[in-house]
NUTOR-762941 format. One record per residue (C-alpha): residue number from 1; residue in three letters; x, y, z. Coordinates in steps of 0.05 Angstrom, whole numbers. Layout:
<pavexs>
i:aa:east:north:up
NUM:ALA:X:Y:Z;
...
</pavexs>
This chain:
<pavexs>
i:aa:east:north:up
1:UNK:727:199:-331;
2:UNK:742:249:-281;
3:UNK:803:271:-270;
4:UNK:857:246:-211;
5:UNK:859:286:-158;
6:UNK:870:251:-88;
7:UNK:843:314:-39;
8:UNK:873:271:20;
9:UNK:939:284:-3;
10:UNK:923:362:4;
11:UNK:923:352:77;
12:UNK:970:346:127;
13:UNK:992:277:147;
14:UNK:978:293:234;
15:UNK:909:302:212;
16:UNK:898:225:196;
17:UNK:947:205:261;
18:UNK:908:153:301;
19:UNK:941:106:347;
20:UNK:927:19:352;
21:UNK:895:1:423;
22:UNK:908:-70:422;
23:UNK:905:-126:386;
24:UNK:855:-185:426;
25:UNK:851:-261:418;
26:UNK:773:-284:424;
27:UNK:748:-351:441;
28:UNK:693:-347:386;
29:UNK:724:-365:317;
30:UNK:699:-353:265;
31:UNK:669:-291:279;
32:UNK:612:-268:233;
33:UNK:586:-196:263;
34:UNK:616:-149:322;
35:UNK:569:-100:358;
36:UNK:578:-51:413;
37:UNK:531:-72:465;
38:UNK:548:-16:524;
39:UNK:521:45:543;
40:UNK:557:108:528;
41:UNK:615:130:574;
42:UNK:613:63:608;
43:UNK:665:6:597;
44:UNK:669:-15:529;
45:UNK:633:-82:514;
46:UNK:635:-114:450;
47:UNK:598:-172:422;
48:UNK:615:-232:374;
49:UNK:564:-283:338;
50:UNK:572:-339:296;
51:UNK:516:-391:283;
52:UNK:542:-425:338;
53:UNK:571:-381:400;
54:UNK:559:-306:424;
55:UNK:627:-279:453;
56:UNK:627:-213:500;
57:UNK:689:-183:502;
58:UNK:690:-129:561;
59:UNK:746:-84:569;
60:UNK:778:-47:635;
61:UNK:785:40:627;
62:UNK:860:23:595;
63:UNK:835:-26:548;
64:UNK:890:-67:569;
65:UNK:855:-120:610;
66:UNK:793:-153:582;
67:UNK:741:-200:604;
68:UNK:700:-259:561;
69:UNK:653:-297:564;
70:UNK:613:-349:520;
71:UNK:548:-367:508;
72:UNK:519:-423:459;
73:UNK:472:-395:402;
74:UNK:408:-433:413;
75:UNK:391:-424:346;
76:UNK:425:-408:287;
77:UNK:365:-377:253;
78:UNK:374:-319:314;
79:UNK:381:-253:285;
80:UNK:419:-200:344;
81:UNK:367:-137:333;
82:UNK:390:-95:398;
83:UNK:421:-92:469;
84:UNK:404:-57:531;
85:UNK:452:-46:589;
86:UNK:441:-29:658;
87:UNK:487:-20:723;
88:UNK:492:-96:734;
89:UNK:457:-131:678;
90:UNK:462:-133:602;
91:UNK:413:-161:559;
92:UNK:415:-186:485;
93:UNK:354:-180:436;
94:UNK:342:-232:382;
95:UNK:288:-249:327;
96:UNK:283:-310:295;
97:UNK:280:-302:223;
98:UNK:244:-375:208;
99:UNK:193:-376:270;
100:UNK:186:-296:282;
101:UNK:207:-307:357;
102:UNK:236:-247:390;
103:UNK:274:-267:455;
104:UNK:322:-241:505;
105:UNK:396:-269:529;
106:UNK:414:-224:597;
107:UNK:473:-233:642;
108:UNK:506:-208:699;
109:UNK:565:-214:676;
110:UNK:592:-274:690;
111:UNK:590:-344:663;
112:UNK:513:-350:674;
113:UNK:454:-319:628;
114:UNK:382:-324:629;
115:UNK:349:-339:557;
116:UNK:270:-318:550;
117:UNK:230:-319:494;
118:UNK:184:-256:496;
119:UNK:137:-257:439;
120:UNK:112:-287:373;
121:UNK:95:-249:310;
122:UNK:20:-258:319;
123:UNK:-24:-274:253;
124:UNK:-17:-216:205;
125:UNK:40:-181:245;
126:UNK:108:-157:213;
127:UNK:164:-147:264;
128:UNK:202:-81:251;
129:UNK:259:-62:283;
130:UNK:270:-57:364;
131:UNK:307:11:388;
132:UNK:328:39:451;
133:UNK:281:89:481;
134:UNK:307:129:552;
135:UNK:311:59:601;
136:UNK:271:13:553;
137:UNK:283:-24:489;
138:UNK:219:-23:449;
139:UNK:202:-75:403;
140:UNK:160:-46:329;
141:UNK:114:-80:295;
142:UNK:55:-74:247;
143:UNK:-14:-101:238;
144:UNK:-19:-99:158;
145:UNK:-96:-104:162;
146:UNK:-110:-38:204;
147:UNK:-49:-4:187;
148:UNK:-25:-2:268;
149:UNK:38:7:298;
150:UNK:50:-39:365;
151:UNK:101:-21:409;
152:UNK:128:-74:461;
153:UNK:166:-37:515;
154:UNK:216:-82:547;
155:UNK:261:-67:620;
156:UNK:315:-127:598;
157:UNK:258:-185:600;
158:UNK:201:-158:636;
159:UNK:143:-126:592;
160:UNK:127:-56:617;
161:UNK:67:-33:570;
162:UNK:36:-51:500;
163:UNK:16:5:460;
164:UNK:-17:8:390;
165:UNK:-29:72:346;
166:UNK:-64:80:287;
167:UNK:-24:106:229;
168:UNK:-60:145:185;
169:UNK:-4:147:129;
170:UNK:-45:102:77;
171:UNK:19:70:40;
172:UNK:54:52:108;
173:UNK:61:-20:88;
174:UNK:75:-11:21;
175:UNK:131:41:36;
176:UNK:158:-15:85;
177:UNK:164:-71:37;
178:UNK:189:-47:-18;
179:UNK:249:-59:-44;
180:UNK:281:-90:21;
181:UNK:349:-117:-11;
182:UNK:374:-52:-25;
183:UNK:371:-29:41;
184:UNK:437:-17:87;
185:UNK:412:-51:150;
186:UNK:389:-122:150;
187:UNK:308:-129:153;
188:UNK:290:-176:205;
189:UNK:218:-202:169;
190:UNK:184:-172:105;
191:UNK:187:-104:119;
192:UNK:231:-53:138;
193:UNK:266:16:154;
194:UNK:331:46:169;
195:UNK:347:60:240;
196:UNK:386:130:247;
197:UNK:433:119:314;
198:UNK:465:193:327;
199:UNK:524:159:379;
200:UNK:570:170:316;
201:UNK:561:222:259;
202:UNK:527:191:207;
203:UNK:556:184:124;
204:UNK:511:177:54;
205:UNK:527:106:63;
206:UNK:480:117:124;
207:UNK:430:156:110;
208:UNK:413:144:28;
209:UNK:346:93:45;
210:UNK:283:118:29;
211:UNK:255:105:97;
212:UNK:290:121:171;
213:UNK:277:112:238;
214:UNK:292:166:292;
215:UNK:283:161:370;
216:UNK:275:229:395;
217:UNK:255:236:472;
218:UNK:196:197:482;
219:UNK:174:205:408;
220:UNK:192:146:350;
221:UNK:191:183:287;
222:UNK:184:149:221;
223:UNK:203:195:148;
224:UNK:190:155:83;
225:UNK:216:203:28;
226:UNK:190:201:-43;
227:UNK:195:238:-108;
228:UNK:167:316:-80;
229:UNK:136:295:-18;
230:UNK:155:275:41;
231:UNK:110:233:90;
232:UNK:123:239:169;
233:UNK:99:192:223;
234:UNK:103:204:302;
235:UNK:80:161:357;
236:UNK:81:190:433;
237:UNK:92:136:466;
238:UNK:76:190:533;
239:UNK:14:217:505;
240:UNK:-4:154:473;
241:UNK:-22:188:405;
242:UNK:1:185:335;
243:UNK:14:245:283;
244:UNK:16:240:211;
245:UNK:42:303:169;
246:UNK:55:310:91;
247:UNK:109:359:58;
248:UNK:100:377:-14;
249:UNK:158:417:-47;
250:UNK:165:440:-115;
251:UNK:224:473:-157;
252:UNK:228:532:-194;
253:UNK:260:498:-260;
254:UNK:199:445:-263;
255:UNK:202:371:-287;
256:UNK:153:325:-289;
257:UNK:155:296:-215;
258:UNK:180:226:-249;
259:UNK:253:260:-257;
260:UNK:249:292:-188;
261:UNK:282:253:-127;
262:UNK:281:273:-62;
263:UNK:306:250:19;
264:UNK:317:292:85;
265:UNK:354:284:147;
266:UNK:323:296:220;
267:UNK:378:327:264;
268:UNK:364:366:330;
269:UNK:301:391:320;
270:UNK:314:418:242;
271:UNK:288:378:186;
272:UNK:340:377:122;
273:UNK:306:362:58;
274:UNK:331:358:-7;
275:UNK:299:355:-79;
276:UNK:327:347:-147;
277:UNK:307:345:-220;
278:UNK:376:334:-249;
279:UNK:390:414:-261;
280:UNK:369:443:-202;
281:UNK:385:424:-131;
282:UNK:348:455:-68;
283:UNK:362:448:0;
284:UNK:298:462:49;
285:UNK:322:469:123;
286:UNK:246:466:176;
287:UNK:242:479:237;
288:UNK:210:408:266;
289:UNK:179:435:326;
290:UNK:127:470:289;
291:UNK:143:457:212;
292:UNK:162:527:194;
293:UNK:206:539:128;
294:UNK:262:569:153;
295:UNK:308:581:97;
296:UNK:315:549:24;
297:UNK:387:550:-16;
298:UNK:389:535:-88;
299:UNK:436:502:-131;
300:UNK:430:506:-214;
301:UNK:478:451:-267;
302:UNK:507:525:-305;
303:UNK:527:561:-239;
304:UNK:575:558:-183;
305:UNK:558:519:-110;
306:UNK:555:581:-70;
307:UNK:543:547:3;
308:UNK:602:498:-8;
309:UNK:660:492:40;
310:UNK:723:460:-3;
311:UNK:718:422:-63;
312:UNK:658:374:-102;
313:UNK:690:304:-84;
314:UNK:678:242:-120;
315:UNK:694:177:-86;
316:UNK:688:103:-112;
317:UNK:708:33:-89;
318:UNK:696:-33:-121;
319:UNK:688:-98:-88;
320:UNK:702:-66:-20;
321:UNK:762:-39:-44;
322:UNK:794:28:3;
323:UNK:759:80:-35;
324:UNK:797:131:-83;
325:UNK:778:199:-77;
326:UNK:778:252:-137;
327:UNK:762:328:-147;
328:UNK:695:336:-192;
329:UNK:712:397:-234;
330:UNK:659:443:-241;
331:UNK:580:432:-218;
332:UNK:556:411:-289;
333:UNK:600:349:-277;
334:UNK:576:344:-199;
335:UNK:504:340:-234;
336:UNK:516:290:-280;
337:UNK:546:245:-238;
338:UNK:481:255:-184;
339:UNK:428:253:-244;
340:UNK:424:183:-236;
341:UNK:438:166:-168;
342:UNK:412:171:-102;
343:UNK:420:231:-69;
344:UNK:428:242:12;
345:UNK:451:297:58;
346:UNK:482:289:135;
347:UNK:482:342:181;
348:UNK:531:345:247;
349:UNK:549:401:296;
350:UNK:618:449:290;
351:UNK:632:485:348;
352:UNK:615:562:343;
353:UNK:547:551:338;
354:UNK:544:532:265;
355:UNK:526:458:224;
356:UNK:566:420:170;
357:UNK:528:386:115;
358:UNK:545:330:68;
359:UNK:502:343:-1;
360:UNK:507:291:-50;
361:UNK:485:221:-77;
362:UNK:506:148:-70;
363:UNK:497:91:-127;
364:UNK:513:19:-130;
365:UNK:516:-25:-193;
366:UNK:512:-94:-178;
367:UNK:535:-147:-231;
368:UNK:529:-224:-222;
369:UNK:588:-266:-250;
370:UNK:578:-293:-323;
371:UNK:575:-358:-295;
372:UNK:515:-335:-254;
373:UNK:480:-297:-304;
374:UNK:465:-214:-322;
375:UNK:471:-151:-289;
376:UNK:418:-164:-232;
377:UNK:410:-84:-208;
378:UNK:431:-20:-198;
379:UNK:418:35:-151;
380:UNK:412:36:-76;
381:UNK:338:44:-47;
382:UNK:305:105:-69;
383:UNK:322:158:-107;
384:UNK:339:217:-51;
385:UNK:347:288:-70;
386:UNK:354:352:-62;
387:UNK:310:411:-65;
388:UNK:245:448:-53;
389:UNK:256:502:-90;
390:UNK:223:569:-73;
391:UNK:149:543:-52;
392:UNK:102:489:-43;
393:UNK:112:472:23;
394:UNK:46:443:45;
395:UNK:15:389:92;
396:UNK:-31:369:144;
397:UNK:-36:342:206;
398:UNK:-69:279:234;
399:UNK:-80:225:290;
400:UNK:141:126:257;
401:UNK:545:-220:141;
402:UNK:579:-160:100;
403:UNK:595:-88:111;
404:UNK:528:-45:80;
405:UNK:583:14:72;
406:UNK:598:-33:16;
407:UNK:538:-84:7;
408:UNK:472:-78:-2;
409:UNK:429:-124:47;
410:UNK:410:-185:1;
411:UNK:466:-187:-40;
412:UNK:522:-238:-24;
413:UNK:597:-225:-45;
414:UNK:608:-287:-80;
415:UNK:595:-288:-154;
416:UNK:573:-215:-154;
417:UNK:611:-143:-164;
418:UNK:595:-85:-138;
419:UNK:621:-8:-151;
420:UNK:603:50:-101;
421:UNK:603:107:-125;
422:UNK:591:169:-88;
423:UNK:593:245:-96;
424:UNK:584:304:-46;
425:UNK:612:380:-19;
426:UNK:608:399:49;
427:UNK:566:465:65;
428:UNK:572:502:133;
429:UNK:522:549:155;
430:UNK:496:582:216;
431:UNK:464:550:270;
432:UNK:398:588:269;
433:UNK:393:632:209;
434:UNK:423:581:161;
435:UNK:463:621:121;
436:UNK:526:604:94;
437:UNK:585:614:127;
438:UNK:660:612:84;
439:UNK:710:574:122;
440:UNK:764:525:112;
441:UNK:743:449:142;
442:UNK:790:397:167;
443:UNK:782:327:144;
444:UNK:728:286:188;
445:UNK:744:211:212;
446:UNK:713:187:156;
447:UNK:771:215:112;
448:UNK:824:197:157;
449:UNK:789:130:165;
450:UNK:801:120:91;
451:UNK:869:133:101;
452:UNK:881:86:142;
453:UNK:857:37:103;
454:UNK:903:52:39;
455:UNK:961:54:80;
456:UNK:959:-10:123;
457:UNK:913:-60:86;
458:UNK:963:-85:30;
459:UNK:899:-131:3;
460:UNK:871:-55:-13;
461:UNK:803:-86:15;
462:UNK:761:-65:70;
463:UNK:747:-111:124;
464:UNK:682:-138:121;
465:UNK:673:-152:199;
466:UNK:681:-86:244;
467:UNK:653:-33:279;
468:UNK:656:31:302;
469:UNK:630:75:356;
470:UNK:646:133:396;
471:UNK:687:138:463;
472:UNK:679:195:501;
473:UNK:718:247:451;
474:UNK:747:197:407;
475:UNK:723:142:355;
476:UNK:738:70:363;
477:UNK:745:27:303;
478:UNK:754:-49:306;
479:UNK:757:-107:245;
480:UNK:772:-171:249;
481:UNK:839:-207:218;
482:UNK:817:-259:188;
483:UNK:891:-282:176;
484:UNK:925:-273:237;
485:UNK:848:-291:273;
486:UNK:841:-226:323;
487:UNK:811:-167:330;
488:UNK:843:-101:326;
489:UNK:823:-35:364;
490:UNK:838:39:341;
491:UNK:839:102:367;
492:UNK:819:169:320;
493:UNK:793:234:336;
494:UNK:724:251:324;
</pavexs>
């Protein structure tokens, strides 16, 4: 049991000072999710789904005046996958879960919309995931039987282009299906991936999956991460081809590669992966333009974390409690706690040209009530990991209704527990070299978002409905009060 040691109370209480925007009555109660649905710097525009009603809420530049209006859910088996937002029109994306419909809800913004079905999952096609790319939303799919990649590119409801690539990654399908309850984003059909959004800086809760989705420039950009390899699909949807590349990595204290566990994060245009065996934890930063090594650290379970910035940090909640966060001791502890967990890492951008990463892992346990029956799993996707050690870098080149910070996707609340626990250090280093750089860090939104939480929810739980997103130089968060039935908006800094 580790030791108590709440590092939030280390630092100073102005550093988790945020301030309450409003509070807002809605016209759609119950409400069951919240998304942002506008385009950055633009006026915020929120929206609200039940089985029954969609609600957007759009507020004026004080946040003071706000706008609604309703629409009836056509079917309650619709599935909200993405938005896109223009000067004077905003359209909704949906997929029907039971008929595989994907369809479109666009308005100009006033009490009138215009509801299109655009396609049907054709015979032997798995809808993916649809993501914003430049002025178009693109619907993913794939064709199991030839291992292809469709991409329907959308301008609110007209159909720009079709495109299809071949992707030569053999084990695409398989890598999609698996395990698709323990996911943090909600699959829309039997497969599916995690969709890496940059607009806010992302957590281990984020980022632990096996599998991500990135949109970068014209490209879509698929990672699935396994034990020592990594496997890395790219569709152009300008040059109209598809790349496949493979990384192998390998550690200096070696295991057999059923104990290693590895993930990466794509950020800019460096490639972060990490690889563990349970005493030794690497950290391989490439260059993603041409997939050069640039520089390796190493970490070893009998000596000190030389690239960490501040103290190893344990943090756990249960049942979507506010978590509790502790000091880990010493890094034989910080290794046994990771052994047997999922590992991650996070990269965002400090000014003065340098990075700070989040190295750690993430585990669930999930137990079913003993009126339900056993334990039922435990873990969270993947094992993810972190390391390369000091060679192997290989590959080649070829023709992408609860809070998942808590829950995974598949799992209801009712009857079931489930513990988070998590444990990480932050590491800055230098923007192109990579090396380490010793400096004290202030505490991120995350922490003071945490604080938050412990001091004003006297239920000590999380709220399950809420969102967050960024606002110019700020970060909005906003949950829904179930008790006093409205929804609350605040203010922190980034």
């Amino acid at each position: 049991m580790l030791k108590k040691a709440l590092f939030i109370l280390l630092l100073p209480v102005s550093l988790f000072a945020q301030k309450v925007i409003g509070s807002y009555n809605l016209k759609n109660k119950p409400t069951e999710f919240v998304y942002k649905v506008s385009r950055p710097q633009k006026p915020v525009r929120l929206l609200f789904q039940n089985d029954s009603e969609y609600e957007i809420l759009t507020f004026d530049s004080t946040f003071q005046n706000t706008k609604s209006i309703v629409y009836n859910n056509p079917d309650a088996k619709n599935r909200y996958v993405t938005s896109l937002e223009s000067d004077s029109l905003l359209s909704l994306y949906f997929l029907n879960i039971k008929t595989g419909e994907f369809s479109v809800l666009s308005t100009a913004g006033e009490q009138k919309f215009n509801y299109k079905a655009l396609f049907k999952e054709g015979n032997k096609e798995h809808f993916l995931k649809a993501v914003p790319v430049n002025e178009y939303i693109c619907a993913l799919s794939i064709i199991d039987t030839s291992n292809q990649l469709i991409v329907r590119s959308y301008l609110h409801s007209k159909l720009v282009v079709t495109d299809s690539f071949k992707i030569e990654f053999p084990m695409l399908m398989t890598a999609l299906k698996t395990e698709l309850n323990l996911l943090n984003q909600e699959p829309f059909s039997d497969i599916g991936i995690t969709y890496i959004n940059y607009e806010l800086e992302q957590q281990l809760s984020d980022i632990y999956t096996d599998r991500k989705l990135y949109v970068r420039d014209d490209k879509l950009v698929m990672i699935f991460d396994r034990n020592n390899t990594s496997h890395i699909v790219i569709a152009d949807l300008t040059k109209k081809k598809s790349y496949y590349k493979k990384f192998s990595f390998k550690l200096e204290l070696e295991t057999s590669p059923q104990t290693t566990k590895g993930n990466s994060y794509l950020f800019q245009d460096n490639f972060f992966r990490i690889t563990s065996n349970g005493h030794q934890l690497n950290l391989a930063i490439i260059d993603f333009r041409n997939f050069k090594l640039i520089r390796n650290h190493n970490i070893f379970d009998d000596m000190p974390i030389e690239i960490k910035n501040g103290p190893i940090l344990f943090e756990e909640s249960s049942n979507g409690s506010v978590p509790t966060i502790e000091a880990v001791k010493n890094t034989e502890k910080f290794f046994k706690i990771i052994r047997g967990a999922d590992l991650g890492v996070t990269a965002r951008s400090l000014s003065g040209n340098a990075y700070e990463l989040t190295i750690g892992s993430h585990q669930s346990e999930i137990y079913v009530s003993q009126a339900m029956g056993p334990t039922i799993g435990m873990g969270m996707g993947m094992g993810m990991g972190i390391g390369m050690g000091m060679g192997g870098l290989g590959g080649g080149m070829g023709s992408g209704a609860f809070d998942p910070f808590y829950y995974p996707y598949g799992i209801s609340n009712r009857g079931y527990s489930v513990s988070i626990e998590k444990a990480y250090f932050h590491s800055v280093l230098s923007e192109k070299e990579f090396a380490h750089i010793p400096m004290p860090l202030g505490s991120d939104y995350h922490t003071r978002k945490n604080l938050f939480w412990s001091k004003n929810l006297k239920n000590g739980k999380v709220p399950e409905i809420s969102t967050e997103y960024a606002f110019k130089d700020k970060v909005h968060y906003g949950y829904w009060d179930r008790k006093i039935a409205k929804f609350t908006l605040l203010e922190f800094e980034k």
